[in-house]
N, CA, C and O of each residue as an XYZ file, in Angstrom:
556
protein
N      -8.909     28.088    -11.857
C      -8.056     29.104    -12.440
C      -8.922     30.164    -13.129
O     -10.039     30.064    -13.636
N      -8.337     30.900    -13.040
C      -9.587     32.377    -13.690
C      -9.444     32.514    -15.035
O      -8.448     31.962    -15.502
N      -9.891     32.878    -15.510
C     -10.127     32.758    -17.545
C     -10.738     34.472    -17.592
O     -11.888     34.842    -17.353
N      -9.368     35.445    -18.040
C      -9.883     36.314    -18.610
C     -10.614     36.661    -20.089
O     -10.402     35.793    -20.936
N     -11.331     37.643    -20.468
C     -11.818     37.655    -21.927
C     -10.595     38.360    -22.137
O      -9.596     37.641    -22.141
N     -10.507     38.957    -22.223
C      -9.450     39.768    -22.793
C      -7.995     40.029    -22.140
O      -8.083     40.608    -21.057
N      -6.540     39.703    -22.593
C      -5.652     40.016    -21.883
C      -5.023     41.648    -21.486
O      -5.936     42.351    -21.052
N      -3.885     42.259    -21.537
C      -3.715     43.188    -20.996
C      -3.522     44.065    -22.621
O      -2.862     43.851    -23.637
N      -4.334     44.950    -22.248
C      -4.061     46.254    -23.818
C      -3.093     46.987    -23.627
O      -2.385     47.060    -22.622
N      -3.018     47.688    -24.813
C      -1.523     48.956    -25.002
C      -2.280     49.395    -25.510
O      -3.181     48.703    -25.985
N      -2.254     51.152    -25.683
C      -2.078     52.160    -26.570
C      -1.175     52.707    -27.227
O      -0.327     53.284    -26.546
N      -0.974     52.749    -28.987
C       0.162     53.146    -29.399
C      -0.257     54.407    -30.263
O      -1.300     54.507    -30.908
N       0.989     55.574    -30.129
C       0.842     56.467    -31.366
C       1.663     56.295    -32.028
O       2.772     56.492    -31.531
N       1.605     55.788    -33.670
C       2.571     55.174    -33.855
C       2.845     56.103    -35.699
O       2.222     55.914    -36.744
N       3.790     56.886    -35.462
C       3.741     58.083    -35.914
C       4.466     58.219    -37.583
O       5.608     57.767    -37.664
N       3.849     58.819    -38.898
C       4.522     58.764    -40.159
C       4.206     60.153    -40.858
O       3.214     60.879    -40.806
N       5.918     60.299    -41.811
C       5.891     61.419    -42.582
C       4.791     61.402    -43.231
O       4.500     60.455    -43.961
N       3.951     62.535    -43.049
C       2.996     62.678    -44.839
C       1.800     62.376    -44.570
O       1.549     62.823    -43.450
N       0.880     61.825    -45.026
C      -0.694     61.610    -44.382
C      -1.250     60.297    -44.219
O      -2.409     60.121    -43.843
N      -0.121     58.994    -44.606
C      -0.607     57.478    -44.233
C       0.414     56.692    -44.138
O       1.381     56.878    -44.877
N       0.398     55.523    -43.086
C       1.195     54.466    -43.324
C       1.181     54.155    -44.847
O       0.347     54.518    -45.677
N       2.874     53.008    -45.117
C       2.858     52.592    -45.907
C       2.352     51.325    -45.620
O       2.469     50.892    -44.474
N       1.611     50.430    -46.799
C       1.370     49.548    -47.033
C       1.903     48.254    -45.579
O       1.368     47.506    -44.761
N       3.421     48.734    -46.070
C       3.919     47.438    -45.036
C       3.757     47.414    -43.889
O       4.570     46.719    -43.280
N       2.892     47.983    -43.222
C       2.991     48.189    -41.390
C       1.533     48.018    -41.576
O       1.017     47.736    -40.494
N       0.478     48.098    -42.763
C      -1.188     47.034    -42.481
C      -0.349     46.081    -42.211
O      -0.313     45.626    -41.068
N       0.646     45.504    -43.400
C       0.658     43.742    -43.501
C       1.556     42.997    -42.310
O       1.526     41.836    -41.900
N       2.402     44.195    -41.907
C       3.092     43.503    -40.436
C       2.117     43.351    -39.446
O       2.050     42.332    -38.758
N       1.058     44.675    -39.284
C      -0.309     44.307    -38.475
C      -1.125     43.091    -38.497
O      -1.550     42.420    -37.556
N      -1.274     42.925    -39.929
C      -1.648     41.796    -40.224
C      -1.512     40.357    -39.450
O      -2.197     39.522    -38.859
N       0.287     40.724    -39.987
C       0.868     39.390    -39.327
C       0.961     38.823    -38.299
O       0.904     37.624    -38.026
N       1.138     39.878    -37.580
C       0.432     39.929    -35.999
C      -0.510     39.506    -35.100
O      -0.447     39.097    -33.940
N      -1.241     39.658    -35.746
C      -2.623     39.328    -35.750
C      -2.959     37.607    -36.149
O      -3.301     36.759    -35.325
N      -2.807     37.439    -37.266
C      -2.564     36.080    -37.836
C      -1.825     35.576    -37.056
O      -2.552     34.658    -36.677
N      -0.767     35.446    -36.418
C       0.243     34.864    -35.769
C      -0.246     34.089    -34.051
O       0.154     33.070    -33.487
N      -1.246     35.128    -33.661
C      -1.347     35.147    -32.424
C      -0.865     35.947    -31.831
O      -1.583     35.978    -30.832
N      -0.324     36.473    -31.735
C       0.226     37.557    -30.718
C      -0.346     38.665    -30.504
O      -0.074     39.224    -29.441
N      -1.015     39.118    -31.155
C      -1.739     40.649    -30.313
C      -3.229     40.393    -30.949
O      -3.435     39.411    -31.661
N      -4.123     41.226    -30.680
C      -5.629     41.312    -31.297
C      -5.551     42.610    -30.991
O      -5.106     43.169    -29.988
N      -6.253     43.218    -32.416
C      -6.369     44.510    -32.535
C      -7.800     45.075    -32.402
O      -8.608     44.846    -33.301
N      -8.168     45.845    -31.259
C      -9.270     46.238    -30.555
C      -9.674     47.635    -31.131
O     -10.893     47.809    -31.134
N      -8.916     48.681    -31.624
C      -9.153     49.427    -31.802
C      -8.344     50.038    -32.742
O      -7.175     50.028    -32.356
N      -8.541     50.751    -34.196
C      -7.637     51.276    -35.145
C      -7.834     52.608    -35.216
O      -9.030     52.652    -35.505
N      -7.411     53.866    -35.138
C      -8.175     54.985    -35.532
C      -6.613     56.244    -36.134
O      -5.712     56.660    -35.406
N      -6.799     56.516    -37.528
C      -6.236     57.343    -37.852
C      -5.640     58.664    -37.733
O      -6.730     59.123    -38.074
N      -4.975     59.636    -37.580
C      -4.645     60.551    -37.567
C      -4.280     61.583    -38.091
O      -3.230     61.204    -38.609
N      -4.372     62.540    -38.319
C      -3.441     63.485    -40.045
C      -3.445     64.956    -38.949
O      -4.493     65.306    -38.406
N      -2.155     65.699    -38.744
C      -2.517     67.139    -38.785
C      -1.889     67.719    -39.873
O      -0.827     67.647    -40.491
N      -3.424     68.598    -39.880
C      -2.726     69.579    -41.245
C      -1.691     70.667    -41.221
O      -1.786     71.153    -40.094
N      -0.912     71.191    -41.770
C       0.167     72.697    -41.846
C      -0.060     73.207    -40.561
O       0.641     73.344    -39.558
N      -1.923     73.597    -41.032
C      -2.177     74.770    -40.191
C      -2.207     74.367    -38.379
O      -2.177     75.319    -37.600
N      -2.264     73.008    -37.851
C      -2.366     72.649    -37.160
C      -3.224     71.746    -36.563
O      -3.023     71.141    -35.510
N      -4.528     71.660    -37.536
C      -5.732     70.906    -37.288
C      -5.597     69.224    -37.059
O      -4.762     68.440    -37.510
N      -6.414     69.067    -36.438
C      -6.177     67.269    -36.223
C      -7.656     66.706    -36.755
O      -8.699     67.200    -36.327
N      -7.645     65.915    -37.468
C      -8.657     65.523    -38.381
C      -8.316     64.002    -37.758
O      -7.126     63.828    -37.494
N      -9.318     62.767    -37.467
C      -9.585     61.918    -36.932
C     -10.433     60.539    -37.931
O     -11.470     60.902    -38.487
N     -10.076     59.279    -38.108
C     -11.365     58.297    -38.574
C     -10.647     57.066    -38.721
O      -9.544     56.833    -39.217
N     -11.534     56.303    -38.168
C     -11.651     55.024    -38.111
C     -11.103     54.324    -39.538
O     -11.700     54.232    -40.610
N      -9.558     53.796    -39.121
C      -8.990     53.281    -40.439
C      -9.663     52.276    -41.567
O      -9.688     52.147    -42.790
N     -10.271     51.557    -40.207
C     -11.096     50.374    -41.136
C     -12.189     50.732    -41.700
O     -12.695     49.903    -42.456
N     -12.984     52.247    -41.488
C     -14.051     52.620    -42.735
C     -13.322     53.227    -43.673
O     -13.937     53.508    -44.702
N     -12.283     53.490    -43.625
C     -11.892     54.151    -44.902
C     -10.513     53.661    -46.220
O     -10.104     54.114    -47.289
N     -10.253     52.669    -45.452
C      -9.309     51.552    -46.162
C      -9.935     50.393    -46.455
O     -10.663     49.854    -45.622
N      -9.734     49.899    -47.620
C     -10.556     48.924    -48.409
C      -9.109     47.579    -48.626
O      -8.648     47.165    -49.689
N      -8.826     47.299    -47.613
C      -7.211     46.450    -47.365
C      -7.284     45.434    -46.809
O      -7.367     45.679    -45.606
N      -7.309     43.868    -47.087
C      -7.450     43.081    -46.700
C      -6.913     42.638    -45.108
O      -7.419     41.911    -44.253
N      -5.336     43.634    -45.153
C      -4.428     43.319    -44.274
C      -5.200     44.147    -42.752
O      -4.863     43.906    -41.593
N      -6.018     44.896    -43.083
C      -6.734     45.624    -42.070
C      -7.107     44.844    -41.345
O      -7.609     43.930    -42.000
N      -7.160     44.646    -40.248
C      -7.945     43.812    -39.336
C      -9.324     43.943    -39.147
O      -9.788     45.049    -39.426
N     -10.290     42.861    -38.637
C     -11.505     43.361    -38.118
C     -10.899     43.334    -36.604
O     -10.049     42.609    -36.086
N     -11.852     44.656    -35.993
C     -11.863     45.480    -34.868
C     -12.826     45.035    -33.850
O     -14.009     45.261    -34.103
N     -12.586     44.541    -32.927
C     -12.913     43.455    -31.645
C     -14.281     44.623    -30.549
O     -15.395     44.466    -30.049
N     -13.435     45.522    -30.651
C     -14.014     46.831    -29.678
C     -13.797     48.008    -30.264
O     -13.245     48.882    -29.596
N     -14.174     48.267    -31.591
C     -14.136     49.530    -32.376
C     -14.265     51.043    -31.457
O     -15.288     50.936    -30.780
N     -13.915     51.752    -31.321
C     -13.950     52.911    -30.754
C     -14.136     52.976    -28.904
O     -14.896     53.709    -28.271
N     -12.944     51.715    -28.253
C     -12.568     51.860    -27.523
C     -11.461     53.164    -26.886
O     -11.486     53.806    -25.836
N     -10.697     53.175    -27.857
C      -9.751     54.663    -27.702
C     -10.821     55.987    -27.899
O     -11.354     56.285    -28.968
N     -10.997     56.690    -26.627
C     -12.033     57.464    -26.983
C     -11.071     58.772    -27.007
O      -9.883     59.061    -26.865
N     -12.421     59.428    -27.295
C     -11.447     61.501    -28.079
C     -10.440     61.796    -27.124
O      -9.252     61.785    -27.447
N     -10.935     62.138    -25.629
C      -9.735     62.054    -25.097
C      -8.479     61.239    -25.155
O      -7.404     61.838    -25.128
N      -8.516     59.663    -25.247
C      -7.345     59.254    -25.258
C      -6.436     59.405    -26.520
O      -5.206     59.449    -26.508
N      -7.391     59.488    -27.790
C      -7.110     59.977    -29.245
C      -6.246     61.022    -29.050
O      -5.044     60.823    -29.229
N      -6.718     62.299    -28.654
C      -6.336     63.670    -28.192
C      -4.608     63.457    -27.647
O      -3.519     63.322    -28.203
N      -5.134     63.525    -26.211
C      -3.325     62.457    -25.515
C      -2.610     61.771    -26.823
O      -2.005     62.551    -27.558
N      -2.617     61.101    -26.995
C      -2.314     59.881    -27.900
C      -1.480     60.530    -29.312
O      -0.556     59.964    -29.896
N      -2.155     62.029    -29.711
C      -1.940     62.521    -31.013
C      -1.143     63.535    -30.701
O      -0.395     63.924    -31.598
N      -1.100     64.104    -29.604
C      -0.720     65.352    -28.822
C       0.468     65.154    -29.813
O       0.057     65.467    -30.931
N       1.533     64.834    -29.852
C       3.029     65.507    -30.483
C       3.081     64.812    -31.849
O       4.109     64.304    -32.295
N       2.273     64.821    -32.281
C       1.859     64.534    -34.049
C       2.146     65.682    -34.877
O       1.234     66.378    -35.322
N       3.521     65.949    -35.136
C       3.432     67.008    -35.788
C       2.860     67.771    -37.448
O       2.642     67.145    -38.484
N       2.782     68.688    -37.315
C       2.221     69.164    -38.577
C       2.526     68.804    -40.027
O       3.602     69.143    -40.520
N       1.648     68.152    -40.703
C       2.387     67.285    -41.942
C       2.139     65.945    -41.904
O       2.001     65.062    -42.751
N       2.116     66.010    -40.709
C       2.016     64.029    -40.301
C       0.876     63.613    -39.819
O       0.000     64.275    -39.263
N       0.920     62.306    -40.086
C       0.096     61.472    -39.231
C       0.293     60.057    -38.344
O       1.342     59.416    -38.410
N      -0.676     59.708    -37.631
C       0.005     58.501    -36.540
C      -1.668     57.770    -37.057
O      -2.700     58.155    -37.607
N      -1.100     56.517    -36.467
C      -2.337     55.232    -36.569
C      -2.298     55.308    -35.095
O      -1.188     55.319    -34.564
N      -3.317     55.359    -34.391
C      -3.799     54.943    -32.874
C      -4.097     54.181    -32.944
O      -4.908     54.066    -33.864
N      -3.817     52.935    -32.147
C      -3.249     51.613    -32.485
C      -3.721     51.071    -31.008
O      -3.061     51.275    -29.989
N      -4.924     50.373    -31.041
C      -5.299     49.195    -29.520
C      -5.409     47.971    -29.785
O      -6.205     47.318    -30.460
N      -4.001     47.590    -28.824
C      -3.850     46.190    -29.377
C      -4.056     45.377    -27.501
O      -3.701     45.834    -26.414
N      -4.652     44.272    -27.798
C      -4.799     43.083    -26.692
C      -3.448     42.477    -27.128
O      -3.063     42.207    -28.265
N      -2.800     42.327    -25.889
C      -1.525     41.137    -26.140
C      -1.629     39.853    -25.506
O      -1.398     39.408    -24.382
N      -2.168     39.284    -26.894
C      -2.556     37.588    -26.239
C      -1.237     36.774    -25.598
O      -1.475     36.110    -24.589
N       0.288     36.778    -26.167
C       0.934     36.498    -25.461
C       0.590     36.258    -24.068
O       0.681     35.124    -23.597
N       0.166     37.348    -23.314
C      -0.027     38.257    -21.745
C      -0.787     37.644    -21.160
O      -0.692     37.790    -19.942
N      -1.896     36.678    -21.653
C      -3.801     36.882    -21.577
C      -3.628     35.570    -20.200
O      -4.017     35.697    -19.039
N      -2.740     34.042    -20.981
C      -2.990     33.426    -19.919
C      -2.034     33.467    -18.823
O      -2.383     32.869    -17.805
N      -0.639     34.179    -18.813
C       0.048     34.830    -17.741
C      -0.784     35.766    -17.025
O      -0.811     35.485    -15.827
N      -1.528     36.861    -17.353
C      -2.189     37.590    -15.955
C      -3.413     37.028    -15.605
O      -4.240     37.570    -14.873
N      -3.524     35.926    -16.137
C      -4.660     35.061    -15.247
C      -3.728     34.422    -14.161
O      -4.013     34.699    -12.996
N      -2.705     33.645    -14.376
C      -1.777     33.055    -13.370
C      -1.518     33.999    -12.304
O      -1.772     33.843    -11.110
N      -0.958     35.041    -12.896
C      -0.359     36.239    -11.455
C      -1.539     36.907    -11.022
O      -1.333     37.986    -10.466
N      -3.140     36.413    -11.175
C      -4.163     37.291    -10.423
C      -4.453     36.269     -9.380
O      -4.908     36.482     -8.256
N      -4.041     34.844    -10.047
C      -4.363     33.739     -9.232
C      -3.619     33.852     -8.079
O      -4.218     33.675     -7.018
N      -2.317     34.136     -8.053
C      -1.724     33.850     -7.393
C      -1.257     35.397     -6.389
O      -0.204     35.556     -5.771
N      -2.348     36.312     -6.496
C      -2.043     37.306     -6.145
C      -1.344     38.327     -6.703
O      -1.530     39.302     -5.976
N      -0.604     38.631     -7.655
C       0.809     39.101     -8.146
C      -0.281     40.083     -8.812
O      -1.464     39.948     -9.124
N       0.612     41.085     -8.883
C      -0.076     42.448     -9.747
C       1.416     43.021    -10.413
O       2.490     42.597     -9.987
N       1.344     43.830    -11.284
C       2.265     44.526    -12.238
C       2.881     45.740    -11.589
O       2.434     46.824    -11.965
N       3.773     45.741    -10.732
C       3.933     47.203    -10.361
C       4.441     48.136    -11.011
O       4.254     49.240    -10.499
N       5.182     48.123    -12.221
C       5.772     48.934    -12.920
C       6.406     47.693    -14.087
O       6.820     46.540    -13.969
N       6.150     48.975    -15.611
C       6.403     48.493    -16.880
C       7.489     49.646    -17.486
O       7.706     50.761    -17.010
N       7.991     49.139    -18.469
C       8.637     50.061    -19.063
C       9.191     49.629    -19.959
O       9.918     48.636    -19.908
N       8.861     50.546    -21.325
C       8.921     49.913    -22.703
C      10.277     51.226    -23.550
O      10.388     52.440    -23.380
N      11.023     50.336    -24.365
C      12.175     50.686    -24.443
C      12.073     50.320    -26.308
O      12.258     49.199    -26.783
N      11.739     51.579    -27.120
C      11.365     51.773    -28.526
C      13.369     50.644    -29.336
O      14.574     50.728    -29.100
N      12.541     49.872    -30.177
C      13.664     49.156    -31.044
C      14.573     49.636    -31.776
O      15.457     48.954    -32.295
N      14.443     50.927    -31.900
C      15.534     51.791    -32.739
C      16.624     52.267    -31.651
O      17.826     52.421    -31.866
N      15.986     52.453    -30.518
C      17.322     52.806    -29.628
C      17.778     51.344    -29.171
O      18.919     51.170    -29.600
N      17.252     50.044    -28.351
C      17.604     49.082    -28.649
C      18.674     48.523    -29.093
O      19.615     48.023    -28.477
N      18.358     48.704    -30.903
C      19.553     48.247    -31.898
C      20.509     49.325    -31.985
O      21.506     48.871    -32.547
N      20.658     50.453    -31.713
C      21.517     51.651    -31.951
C      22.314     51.148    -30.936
O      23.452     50.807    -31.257
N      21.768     50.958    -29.116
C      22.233     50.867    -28.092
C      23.707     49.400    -28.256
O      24.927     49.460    -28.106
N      22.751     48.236    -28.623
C      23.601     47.405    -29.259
C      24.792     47.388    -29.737
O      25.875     46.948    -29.352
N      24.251     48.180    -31.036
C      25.384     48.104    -32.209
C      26.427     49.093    -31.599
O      27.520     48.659    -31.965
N      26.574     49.977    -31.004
C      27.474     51.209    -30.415
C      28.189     50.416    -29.174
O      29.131     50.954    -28.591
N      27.603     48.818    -28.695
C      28.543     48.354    -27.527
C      28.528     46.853    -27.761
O      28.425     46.015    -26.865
N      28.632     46.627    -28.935
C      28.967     45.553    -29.488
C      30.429     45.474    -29.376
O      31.136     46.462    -29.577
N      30.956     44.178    -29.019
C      32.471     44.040    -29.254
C      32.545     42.954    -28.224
O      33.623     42.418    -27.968
């Protein structure tokens, strides 16, 4: 059976009023992490200013937060994908660029490489529409 190092990654822009996450989304990261379920490969901050500028850095040199993770493959998300990634970050705000391994995944796409199987199409469906979708056809 094949034994990958690493299972399948995501890139997230994962986007907040004002110039930083709050507190609670290190410690849900955290938890995450602790839990098993994802490993976080890559962290990198975001801020644009008024004027439009996009200012860039590595969360974990500049947060002194336990809940921070250590970073597996630090500056895997490179400028370009940063760039992409930040593109509709609007002015005022900032996003955490967010590379996470989903260990869930790791010993399933060893099975479906074994067995031939490849991913032909994904598609990810954000939890706020989800629960909106729900609650509006609940009954």
């Amino acid at each position: 059976m094949t034994t990958f190092d690493y299972g399948p990654i995501e890139f997230y822009a994962i986007g907040f009023d004002g110039d930083r996450p709050g507190p609670g989304v290190l410690k849900a990261l955290h938890d995450l992490v602790a839990s098993g379920t994802v490993n976080v490969l890559d962290l990198v901050f975001v801020r644009r200013s008024e004027d439009g500028e996009l200012t860039t850095m590595e969360l974990s040199d500049t947060i002194d937060d336990p809940n921070v993770p250590k970073l597996d493959l630090a500056g895997l998300a490179g400028e370009e994908d940063i760039a992409d990634l930040a593109a509709n970050v609007p002015p005022g705000a900032s996003a955490a660029i967010l590379t996470v391994e989903l260990l869930w995944a790791k010993a399933f796409s060893a099975a479906l490489f074994d067995a031939g199987g490849f991913v032909v199409a994904r598609q990810g469906v954000p939890a706020p529409l989800v629960n909106a979708y729900l609650a509006e056809h609940a009954g």
